[in-house]
PyMOL Python script that loads the backbone (N, CA, C, O; Angstrom):
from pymol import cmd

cmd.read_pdbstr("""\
ATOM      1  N   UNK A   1     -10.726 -10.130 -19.921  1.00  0.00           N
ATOM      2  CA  UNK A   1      -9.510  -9.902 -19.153  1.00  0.00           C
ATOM      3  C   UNK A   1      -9.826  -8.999 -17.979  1.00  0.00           C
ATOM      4  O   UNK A   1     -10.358  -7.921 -18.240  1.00  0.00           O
ATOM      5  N   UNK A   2      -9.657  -9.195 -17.169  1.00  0.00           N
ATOM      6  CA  UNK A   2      -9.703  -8.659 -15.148  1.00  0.00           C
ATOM      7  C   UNK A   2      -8.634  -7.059 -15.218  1.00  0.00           C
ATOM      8  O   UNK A   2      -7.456  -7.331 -15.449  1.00  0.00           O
ATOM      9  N   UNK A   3      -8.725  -6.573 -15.165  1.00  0.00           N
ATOM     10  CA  UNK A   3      -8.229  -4.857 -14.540  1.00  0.00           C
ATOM     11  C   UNK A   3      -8.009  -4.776 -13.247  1.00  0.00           C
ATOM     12  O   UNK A   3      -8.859  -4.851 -12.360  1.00  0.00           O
ATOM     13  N   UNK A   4      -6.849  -4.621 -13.131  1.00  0.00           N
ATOM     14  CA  UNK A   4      -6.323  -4.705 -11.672  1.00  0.00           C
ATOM     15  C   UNK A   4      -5.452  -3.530 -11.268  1.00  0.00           C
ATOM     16  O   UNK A   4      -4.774  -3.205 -12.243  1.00  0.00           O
ATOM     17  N   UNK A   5      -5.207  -2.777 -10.228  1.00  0.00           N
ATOM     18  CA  UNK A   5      -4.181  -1.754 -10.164  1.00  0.00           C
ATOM     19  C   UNK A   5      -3.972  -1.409  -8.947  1.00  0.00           C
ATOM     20  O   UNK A   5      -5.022  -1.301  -8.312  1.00  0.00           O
ATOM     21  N   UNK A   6      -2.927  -1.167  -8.297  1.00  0.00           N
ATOM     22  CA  UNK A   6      -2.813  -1.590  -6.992  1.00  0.00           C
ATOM     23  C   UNK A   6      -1.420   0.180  -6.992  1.00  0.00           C
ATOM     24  O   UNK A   6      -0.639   0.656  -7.815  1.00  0.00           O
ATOM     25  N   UNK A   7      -1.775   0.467  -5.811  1.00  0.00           N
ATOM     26  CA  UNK A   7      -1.449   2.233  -5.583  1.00  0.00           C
ATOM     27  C   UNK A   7      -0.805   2.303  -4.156  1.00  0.00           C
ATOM     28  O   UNK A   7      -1.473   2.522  -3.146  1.00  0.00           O
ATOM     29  N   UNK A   8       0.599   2.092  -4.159  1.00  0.00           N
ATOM     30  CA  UNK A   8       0.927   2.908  -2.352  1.00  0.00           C
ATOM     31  C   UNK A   8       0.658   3.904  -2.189  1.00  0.00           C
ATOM     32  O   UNK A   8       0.938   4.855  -2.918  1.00  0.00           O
ATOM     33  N   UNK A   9       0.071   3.918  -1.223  1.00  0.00           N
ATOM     34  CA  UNK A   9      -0.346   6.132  -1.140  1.00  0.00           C
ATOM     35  C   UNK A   9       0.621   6.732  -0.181  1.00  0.00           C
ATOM     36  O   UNK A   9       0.438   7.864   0.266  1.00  0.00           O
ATOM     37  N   UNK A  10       1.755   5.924   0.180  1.00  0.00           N
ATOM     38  CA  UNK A  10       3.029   6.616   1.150  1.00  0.00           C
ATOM     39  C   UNK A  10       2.901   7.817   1.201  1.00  0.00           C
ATOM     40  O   UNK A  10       2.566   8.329   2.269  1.00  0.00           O
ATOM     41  N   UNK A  11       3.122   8.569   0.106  1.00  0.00           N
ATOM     42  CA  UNK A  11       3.310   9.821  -0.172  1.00  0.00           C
ATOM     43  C   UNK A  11       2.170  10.734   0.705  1.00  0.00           C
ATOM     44  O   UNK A  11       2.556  11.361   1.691  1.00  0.00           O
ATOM     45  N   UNK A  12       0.906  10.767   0.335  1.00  0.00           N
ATOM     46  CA  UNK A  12      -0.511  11.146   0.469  1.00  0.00           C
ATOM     47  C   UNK A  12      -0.094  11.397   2.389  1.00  0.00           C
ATOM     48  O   UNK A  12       0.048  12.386   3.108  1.00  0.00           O
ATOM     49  N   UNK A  13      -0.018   9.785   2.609  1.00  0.00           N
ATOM     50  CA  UNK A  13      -0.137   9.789   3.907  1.00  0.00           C
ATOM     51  C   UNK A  13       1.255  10.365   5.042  1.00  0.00           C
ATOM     52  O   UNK A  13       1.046  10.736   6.198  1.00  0.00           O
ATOM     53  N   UNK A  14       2.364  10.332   4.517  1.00  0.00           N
ATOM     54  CA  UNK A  14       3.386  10.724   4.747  1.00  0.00           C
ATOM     55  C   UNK A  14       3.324  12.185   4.932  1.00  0.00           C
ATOM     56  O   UNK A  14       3.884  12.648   5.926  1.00  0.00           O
ATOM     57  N   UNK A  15       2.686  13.018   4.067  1.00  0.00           N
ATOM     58  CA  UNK A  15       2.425  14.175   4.178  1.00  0.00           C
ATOM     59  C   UNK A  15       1.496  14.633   5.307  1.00  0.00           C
ATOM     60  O   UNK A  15       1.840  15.514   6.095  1.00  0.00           O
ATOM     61  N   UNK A  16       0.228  13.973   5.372  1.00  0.00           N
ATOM     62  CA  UNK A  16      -0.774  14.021   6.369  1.00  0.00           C
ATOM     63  C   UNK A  16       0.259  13.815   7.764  1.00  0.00           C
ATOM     64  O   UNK A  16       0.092  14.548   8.739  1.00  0.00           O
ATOM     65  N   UNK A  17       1.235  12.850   7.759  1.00  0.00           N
ATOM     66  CA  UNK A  17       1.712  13.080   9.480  1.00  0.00           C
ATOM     67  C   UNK A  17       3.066  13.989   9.559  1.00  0.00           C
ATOM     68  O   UNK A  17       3.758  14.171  10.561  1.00  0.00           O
ATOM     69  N   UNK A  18       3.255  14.484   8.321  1.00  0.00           N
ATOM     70  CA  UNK A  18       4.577  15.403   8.354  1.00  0.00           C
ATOM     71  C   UNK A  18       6.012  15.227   8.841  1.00  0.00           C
ATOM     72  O   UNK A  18       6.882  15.858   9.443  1.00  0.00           O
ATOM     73  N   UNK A  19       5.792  13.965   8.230  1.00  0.00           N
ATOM     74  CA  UNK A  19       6.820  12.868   8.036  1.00  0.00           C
ATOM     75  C   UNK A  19       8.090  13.072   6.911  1.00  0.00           C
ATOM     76  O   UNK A  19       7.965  13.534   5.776  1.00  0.00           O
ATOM     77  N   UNK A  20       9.158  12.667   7.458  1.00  0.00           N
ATOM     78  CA  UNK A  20      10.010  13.158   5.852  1.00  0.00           C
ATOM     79  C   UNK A  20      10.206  11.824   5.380  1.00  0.00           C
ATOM     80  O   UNK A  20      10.059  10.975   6.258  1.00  0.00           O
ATOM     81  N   UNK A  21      10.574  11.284   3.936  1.00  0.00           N
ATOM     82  CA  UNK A  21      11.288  10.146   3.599  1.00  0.00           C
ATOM     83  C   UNK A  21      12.437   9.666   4.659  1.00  0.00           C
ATOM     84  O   UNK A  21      12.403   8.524   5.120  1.00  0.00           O
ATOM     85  N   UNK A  22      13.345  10.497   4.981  1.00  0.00           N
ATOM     86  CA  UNK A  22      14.318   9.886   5.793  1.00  0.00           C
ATOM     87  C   UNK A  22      13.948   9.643   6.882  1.00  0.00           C
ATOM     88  O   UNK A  22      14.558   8.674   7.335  1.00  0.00           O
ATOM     89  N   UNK A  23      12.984  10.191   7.779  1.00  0.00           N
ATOM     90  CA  UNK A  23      12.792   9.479   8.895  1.00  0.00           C
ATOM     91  C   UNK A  23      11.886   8.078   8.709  1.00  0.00           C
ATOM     92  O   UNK A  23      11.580   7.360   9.661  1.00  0.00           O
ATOM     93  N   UNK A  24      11.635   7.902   7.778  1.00  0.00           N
ATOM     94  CA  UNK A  24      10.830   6.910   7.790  1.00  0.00           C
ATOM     95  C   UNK A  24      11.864   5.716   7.166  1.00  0.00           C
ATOM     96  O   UNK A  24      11.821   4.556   7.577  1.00  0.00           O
ATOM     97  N   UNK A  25      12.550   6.053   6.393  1.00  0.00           N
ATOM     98  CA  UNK A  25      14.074   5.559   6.368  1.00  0.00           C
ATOM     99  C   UNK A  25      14.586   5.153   7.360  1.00  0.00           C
ATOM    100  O   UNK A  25      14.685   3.932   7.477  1.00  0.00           O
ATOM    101  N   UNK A  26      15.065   5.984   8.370  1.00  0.00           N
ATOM    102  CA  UNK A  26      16.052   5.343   9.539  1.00  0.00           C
ATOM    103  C   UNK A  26      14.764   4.522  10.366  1.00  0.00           C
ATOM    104  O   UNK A  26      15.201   3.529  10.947  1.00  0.00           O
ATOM    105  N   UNK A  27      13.666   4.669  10.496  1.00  0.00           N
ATOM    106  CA  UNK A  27      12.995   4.206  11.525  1.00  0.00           C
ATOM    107  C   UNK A  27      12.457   2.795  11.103  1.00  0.00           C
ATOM    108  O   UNK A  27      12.096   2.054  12.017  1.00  0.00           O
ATOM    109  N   UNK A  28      12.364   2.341   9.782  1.00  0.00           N
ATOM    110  CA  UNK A  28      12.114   1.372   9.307  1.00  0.00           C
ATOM    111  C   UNK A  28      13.306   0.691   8.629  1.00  0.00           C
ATOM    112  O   UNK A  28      13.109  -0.308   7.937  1.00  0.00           O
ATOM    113  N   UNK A  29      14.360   1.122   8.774  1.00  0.00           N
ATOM    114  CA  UNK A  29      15.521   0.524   7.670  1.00  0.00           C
ATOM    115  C   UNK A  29      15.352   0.577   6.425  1.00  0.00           C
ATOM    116  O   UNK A  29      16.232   0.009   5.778  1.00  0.00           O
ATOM    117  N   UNK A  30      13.986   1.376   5.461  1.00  0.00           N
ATOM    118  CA  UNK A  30      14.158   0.825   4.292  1.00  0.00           C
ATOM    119  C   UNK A  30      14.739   2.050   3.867  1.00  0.00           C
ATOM    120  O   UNK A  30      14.557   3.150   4.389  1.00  0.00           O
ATOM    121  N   UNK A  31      15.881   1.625   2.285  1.00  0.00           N
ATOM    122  CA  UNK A  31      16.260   2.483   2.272  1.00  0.00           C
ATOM    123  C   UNK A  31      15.611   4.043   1.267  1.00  0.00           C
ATOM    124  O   UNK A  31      14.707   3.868   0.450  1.00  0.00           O
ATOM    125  N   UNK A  32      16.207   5.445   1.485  1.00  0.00           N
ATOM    126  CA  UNK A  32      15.700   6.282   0.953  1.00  0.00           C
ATOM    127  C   UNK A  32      15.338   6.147  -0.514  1.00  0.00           C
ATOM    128  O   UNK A  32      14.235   6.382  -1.007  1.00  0.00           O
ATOM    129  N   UNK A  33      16.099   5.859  -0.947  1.00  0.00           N
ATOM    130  CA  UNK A  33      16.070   5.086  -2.713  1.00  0.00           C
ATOM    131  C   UNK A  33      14.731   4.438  -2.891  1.00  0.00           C
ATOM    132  O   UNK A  33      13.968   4.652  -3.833  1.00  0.00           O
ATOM    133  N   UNK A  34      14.522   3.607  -1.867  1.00  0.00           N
ATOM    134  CA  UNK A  34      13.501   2.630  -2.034  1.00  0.00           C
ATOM    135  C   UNK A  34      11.902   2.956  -1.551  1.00  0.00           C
ATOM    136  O   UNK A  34      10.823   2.428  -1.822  1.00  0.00           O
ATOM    137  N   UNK A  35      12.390   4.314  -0.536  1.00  0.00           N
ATOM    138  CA  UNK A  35      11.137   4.865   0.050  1.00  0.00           C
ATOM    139  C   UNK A  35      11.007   6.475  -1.508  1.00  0.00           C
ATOM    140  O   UNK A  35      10.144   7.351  -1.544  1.00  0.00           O
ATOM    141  N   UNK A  36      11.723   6.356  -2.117  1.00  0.00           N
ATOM    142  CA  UNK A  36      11.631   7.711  -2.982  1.00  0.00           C
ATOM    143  C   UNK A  36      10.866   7.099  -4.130  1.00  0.00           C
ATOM    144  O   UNK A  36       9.827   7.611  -4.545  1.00  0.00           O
ATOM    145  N   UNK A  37      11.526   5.702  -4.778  1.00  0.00           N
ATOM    146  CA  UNK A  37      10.663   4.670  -5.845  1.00  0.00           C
ATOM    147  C   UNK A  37       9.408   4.168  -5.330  1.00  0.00           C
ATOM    148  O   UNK A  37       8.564   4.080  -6.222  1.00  0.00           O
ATOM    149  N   UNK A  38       9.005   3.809  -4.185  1.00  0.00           N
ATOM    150  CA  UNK A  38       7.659   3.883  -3.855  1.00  0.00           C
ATOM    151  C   UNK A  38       6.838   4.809  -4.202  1.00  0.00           C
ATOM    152  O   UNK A  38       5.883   4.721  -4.973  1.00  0.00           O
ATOM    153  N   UNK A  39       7.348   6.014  -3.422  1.00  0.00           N
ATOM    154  CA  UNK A  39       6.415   7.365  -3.584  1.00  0.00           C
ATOM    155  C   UNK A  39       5.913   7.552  -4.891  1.00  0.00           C
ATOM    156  O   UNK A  39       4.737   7.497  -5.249  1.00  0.00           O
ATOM    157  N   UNK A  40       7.464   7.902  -5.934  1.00  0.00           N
ATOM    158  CA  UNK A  40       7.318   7.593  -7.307  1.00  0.00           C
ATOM    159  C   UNK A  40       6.523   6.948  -7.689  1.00  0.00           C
ATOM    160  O   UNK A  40       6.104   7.539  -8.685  1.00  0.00           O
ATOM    161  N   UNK A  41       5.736   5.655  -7.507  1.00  0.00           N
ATOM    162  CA  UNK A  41       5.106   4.848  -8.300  1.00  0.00           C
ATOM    163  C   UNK A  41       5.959   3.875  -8.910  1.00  0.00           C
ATOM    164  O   UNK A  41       5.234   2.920  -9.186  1.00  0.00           O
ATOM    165  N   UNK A  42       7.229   3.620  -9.285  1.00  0.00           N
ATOM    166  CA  UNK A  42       8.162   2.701  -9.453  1.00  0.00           C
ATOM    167  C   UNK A  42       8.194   1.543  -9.517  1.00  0.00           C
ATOM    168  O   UNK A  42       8.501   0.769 -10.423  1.00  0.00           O
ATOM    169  N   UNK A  43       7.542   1.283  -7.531  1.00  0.00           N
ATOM    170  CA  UNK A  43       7.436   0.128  -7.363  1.00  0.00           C
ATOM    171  C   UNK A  43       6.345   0.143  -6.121  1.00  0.00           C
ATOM    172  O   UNK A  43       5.548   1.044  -5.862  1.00  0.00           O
ATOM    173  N   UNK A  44       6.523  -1.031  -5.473  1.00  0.00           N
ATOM    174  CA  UNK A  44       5.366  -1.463  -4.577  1.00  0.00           C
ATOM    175  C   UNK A  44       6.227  -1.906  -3.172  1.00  0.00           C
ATOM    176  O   UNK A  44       7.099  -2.751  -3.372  1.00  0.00           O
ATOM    177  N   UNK A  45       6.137  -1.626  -2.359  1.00  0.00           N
ATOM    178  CA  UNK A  45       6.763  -2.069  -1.286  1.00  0.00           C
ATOM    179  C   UNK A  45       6.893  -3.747  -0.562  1.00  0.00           C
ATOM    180  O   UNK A  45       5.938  -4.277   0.007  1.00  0.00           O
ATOM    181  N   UNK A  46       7.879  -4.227  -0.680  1.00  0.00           N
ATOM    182  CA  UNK A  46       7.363  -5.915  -0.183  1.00  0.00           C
ATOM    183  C   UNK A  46       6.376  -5.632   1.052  1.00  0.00           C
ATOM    184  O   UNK A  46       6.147  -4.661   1.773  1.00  0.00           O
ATOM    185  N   UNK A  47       5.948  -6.824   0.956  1.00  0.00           N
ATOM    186  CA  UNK A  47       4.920  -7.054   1.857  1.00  0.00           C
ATOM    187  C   UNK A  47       6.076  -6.572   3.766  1.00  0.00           C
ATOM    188  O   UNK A  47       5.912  -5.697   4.616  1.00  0.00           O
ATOM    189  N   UNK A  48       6.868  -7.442   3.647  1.00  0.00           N
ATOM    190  CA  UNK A  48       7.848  -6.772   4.864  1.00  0.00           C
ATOM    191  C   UNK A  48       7.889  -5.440   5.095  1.00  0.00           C
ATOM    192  O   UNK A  48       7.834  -4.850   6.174  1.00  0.00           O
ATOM    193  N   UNK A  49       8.009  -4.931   3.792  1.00  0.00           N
ATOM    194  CA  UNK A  49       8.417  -3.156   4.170  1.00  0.00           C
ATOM    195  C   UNK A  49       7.089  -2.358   4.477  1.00  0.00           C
ATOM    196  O   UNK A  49       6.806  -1.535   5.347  1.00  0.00           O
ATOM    197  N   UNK A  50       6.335  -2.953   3.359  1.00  0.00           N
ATOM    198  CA  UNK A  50       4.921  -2.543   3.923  1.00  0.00           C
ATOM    199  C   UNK A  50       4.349  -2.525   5.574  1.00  0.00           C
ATOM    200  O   UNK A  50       3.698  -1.555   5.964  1.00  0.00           O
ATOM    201  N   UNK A  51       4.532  -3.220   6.127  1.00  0.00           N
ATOM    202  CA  UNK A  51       4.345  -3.694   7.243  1.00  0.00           C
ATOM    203  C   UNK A  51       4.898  -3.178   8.413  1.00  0.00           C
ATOM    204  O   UNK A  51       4.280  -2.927   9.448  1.00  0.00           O
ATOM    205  N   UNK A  52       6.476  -2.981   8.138  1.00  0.00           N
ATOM    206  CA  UNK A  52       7.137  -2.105   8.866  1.00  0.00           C
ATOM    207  C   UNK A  52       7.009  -0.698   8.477  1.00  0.00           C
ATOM    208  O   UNK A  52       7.748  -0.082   9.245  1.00  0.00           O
ATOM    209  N   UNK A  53       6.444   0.116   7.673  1.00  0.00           N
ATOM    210  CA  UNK A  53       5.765   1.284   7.082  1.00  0.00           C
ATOM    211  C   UNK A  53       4.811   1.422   7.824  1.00  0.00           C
ATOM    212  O   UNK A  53       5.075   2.202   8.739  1.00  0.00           O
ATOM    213  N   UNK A  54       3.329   0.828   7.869  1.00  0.00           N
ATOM    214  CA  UNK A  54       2.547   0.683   8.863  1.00  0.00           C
ATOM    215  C   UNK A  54       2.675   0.802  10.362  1.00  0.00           C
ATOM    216  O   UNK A  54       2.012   1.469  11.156  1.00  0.00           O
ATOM    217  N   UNK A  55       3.650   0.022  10.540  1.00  0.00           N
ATOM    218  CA  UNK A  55       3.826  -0.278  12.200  1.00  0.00           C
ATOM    219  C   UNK A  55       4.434   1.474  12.719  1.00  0.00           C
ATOM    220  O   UNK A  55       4.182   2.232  13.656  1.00  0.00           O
ATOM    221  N   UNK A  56       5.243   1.508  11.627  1.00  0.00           N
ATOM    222  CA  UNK A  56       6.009   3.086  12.449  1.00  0.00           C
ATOM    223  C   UNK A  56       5.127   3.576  12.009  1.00  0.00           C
ATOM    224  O   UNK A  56       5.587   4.717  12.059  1.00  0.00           O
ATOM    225  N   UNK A  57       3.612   3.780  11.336  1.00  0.00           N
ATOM    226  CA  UNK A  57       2.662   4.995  11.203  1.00  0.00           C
ATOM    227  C   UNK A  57       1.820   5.001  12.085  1.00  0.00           C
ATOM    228  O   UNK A  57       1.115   5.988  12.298  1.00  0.00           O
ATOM    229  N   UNK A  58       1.733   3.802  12.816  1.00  0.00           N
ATOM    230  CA  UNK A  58       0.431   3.212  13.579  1.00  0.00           C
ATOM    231  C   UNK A  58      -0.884   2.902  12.922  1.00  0.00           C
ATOM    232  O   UNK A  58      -1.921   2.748  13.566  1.00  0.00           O
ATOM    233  N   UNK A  59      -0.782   2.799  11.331  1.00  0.00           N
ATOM    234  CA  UNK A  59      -1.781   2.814  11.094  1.00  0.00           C
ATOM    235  C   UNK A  59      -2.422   1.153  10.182  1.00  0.00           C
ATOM    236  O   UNK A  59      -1.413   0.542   9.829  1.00  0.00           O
ATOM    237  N   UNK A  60      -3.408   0.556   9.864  1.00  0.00           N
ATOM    238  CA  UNK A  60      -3.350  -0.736   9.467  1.00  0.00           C
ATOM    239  C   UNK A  60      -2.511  -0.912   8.038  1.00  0.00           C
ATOM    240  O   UNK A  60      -2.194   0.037   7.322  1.00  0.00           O
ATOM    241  N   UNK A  61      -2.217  -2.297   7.764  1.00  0.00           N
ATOM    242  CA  UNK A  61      -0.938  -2.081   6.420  1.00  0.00           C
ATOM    243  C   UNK A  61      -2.069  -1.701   4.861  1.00  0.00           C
ATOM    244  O   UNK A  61      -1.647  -1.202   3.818  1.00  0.00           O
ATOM    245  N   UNK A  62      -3.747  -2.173   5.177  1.00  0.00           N
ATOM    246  CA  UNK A  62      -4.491  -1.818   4.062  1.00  0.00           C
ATOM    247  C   UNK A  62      -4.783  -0.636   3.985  1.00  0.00           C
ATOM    248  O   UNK A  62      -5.742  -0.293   3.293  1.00  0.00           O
ATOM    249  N   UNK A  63      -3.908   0.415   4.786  1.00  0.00           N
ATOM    250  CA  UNK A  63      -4.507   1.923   4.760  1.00  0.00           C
ATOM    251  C   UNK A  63      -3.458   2.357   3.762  1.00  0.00           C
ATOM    252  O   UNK A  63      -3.716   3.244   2.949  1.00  0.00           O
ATOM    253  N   UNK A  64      -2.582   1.911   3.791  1.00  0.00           N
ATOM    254  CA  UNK A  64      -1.052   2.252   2.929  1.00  0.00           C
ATOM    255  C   UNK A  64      -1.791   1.921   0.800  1.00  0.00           C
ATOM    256  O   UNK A  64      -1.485   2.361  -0.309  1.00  0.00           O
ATOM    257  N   UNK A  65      -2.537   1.198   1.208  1.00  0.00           N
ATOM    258  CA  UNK A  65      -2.752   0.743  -0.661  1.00  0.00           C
ATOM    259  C   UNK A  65      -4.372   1.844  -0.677  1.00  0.00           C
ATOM    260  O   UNK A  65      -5.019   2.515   0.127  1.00  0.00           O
ATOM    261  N   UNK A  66      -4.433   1.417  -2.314  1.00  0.00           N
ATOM    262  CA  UNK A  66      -5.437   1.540  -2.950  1.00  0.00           C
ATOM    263  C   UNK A  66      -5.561   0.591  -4.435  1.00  0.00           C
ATOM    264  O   UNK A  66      -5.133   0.910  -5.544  1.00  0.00           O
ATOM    265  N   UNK A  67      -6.118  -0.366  -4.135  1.00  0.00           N
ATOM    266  CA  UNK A  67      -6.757  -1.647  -4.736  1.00  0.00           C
ATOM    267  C   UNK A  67      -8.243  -1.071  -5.744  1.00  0.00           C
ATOM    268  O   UNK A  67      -9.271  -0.481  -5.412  1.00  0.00           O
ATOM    269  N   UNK A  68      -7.702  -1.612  -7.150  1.00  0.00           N
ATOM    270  CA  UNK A  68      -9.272  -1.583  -7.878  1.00  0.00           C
ATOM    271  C   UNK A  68      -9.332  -2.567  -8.472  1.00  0.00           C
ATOM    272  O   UNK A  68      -8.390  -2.931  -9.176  1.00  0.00           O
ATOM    273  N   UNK A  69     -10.501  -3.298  -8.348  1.00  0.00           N
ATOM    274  CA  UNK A  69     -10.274  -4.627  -9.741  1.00  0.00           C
ATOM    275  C   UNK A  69     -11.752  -4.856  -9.823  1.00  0.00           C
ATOM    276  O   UNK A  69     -12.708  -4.784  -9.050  1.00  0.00           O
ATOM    277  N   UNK A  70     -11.529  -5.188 -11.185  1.00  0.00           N
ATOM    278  CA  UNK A  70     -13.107  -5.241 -11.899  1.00  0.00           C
ATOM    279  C   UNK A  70     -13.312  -6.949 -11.373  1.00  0.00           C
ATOM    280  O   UNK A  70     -14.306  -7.395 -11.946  1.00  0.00           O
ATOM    281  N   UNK A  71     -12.872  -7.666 -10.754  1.00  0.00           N
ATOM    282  CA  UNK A  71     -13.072  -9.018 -10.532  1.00  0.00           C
ATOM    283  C   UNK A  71     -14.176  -9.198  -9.532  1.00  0.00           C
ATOM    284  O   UNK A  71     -14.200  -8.571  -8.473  1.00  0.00           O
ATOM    285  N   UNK A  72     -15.117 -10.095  -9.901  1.00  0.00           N
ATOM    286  CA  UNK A  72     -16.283 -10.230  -8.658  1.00  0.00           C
ATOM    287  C   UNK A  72     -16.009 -10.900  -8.030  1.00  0.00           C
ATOM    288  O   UNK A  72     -15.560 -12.000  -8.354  1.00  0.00           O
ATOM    289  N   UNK A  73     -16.231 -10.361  -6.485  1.00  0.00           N
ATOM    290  CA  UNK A  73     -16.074 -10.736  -5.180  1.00  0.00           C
ATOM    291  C   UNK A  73     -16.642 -12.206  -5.342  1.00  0.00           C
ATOM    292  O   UNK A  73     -17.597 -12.359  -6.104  1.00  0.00           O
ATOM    293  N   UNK A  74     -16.244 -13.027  -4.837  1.00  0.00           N
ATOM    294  CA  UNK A  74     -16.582 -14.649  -4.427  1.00  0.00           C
ATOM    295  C   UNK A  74     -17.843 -14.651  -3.502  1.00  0.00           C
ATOM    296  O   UNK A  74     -18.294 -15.785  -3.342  1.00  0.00           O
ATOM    297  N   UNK A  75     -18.572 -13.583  -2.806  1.00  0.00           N
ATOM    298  CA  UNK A  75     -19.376 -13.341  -2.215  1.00  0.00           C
ATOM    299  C   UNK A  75     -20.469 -13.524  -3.049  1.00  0.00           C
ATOM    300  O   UNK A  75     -21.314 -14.408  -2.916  1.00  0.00           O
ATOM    301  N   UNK A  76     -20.421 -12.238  -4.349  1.00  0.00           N
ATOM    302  CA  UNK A  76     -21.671 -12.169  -5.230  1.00  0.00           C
ATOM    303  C   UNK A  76     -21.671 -13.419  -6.001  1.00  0.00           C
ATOM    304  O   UNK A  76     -22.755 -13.887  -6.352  1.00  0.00           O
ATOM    305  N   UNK A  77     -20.352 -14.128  -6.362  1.00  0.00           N
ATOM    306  CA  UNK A  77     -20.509 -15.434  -6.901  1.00  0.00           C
ATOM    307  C   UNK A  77     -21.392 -16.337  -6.391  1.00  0.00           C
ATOM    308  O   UNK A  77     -22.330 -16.917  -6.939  1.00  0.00           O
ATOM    309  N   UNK A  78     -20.830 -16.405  -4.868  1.00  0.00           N
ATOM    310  CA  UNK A  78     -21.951 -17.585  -4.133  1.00  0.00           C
ATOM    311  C   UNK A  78     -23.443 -17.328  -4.421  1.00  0.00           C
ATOM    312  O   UNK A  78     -24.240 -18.237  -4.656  1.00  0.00           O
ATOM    313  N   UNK A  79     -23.737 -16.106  -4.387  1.00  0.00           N
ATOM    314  CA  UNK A  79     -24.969 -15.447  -4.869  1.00  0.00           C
ATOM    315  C   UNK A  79     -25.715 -16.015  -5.643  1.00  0.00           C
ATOM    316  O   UNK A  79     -26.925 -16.233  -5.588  1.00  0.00           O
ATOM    317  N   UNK A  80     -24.770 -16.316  -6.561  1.00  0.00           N
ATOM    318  CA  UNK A  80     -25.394 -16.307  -8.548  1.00  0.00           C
ATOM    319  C   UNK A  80     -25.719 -17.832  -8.263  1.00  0.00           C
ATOM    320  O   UNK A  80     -26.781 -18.267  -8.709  1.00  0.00           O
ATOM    321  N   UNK A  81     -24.805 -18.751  -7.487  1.00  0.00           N
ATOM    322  CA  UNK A  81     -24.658 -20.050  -7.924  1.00  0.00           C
ATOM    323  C   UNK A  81     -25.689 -20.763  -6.896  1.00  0.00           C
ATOM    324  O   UNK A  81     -25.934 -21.967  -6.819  1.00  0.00           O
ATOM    325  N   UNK A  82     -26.285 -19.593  -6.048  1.00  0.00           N
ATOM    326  CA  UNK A  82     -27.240 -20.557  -5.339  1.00  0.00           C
ATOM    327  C   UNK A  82     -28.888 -19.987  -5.228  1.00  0.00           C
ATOM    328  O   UNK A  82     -29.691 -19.917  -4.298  1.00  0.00           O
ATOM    329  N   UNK A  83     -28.939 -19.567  -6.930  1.00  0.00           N
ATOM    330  CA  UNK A  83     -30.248 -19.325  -7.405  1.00  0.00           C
ATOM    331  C   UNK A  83     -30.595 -20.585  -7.500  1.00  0.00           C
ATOM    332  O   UNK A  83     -31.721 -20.888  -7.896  1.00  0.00           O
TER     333      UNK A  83
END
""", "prot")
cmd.dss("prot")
cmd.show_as("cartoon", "prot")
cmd.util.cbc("prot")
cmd.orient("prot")
């Protein structure tokens, strides 16, 4: 079985630009509830909100996650299969 776990770091980075939840609220529409359950861990931001999260940080939308998975890259696969 594959291990997967997937992490918004809103919070982390929100802090780094000294940002509050609500402005990132009014500036993205999402709401505070929904930017507070992110932070929380709760939930995961749709791909939309994500995006508009990003755009008002300036920063890319894969800087917002943290991705781990024990699954091998399709890269090292090609690897194996063209011994």
């Amino acid at each position: 079985m594959n291990s997967e776990t997937c992490i918004c770091k809103l919070n982390d980075i929100r802090a780094d630009y000294c940002i509050t939840q609500q402005e990132i609220s009014d500036a993205t529409g999402i709401s505070i509830r929904t930017i507070i359950s992110i932070e929380k861990g709760h939930r995961l931001p749709t791909l939309l909100s994500a995006m508009r999260i990003a755009n008002y940080l300036s920063i890319p939308v894969e800087q917002l996650f943290e991705y781990k998975s024990d699954i091998v890259p399709v890269t090292a696969l090609g690897e194996i299969c063209h011994e």
